[in-house]
C-alpha positions in Angstrom: 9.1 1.7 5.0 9.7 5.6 4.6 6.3 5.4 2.3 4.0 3.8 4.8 5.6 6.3 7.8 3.6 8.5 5.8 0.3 7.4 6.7 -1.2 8.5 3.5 -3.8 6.8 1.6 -2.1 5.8 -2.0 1.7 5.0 0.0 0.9 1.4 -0.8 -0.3 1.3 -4.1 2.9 3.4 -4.6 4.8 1.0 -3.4 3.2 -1.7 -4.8 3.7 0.0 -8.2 8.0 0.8 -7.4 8.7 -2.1 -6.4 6.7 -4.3 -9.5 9.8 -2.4 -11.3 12.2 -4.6 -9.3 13.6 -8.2 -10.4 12.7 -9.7 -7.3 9.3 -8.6 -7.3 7.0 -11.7 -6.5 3.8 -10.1 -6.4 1.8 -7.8 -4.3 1.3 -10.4 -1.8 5.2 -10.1 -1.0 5.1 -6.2 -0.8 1.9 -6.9 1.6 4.0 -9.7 3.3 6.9 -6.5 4.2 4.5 -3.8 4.6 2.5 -5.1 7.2 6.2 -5.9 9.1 7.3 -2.1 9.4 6.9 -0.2 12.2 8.6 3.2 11.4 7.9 4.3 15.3 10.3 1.9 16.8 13.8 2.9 17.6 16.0 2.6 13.8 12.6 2.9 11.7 13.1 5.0 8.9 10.3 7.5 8.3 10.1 9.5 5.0 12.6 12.2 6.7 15.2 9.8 6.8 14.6 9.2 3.1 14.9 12.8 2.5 17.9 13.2 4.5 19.4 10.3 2.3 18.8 11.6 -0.7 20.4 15.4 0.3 23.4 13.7 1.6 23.3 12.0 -2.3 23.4 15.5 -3.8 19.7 16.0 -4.5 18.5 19.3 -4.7 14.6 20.3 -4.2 13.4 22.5 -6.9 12.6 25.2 -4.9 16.5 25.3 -3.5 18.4 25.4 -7.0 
């Protein structure tokens, strides 16, 4: 959801390609199935600043901030 909030070209074939890592991966027709379901607009959407605000709650650190 964070990747297509993105509107960039290759966010689906990237996350086509993360989640054919995952066990419950069924094919690209089931990451087409979610993809086209996300609205990151609507009220509790997560948009790719959520995930970066996830993941510096986690502890990461940017490069450029070590």
């Amino acid at each position: 959801m964070a990747l297509q909030s993105t509107g960039h070209p290759e966010a689906y074939p990237l996350a086509v390609e993360w989640s054919a890592r995952g066990a419950k991966f069924e094919g690209e027709w089931d990451v087409r199935k979610h993809w086209d379901s996300f609205n990151a607009g609507k009220a509790g959407g997560i948009t790719i600043a959520t995930l970066f605000k996830m993941a510096l709650d986690a502890g990461w650190c940017h490069r450029r901030q070590m």
